[in-house]
N, C-alpha and C positions, 0 to 999 in steps of 0.2 A: 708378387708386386701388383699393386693396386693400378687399374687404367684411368686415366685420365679423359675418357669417354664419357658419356652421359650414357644412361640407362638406357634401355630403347622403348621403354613407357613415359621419358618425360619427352615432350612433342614442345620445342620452341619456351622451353621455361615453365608449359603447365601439363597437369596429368592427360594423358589421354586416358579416355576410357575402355577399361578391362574386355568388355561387351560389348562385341563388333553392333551387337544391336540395341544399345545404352545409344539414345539423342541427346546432342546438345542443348533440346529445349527442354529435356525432363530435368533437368538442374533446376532448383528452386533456391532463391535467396530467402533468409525467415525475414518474416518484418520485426522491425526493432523498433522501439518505445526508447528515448532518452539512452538509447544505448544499450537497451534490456533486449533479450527475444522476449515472444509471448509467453514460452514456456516458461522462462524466468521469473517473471511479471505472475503468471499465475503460482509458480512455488512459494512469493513472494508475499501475496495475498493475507493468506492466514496470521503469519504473524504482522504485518503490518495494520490488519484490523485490531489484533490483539492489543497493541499499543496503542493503535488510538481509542478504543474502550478505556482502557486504562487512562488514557493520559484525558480523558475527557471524563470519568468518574473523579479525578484526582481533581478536577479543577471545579468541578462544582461541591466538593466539599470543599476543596479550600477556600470559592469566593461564597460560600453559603451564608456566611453570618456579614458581609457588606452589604448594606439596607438595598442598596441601588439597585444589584446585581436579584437581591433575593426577592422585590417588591416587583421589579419589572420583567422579570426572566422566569427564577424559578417558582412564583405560586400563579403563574399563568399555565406552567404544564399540566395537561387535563387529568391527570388518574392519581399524580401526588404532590401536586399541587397544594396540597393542604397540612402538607410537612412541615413547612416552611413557613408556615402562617405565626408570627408572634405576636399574638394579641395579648396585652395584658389585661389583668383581671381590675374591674370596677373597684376593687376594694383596693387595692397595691396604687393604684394612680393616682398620686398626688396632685392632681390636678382639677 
């Protein structure tokens, strides 16, 4: 038959410690981000870059051929920059 007693390691509702020489103050709380730990936050990392790569390669080809988007955004980036250049040729311009 099971007692109805408390264990003699719970102390007033919380653990005491195993280690007469374990402090109260060597207890560490982790910090928490939005509810995340650090550790979390950094397992996290990787792929959250990953989708943002992605989800920012995805959107400059989708908005690549919108004049606005391509004229003031993408042929100002300095190294390809010149991708995105649509010049038409003297002979094709009817105008």
């Amino acid at each position: 038959m099971r007692s109805n007693r408390h264990p003699k390691h719970l102390v007033l509702g919380h653990l005491a410690p195993t280690d007469p020489h374990l402090r109260l103050s060597e207890y560490t709380v982790p910090t928490k981000i939005a509810g995340l730990t650090t550790t979390q936050v950094m397992r996290l990392m990787p792929m959250a870059a990953t989708m943002g790569a992605a989800t920012g390669i995805f959107a400059i080809f989708f908005l690549g051929d919108v004049p606005r988007i391509r004229e003031d955004i993408l042929m100002n980036i300095p190294v390809i920059g010149s991708y995105w250049d649509r010049s038409i040729a003297p002979e094709d311009n009817p105008f």
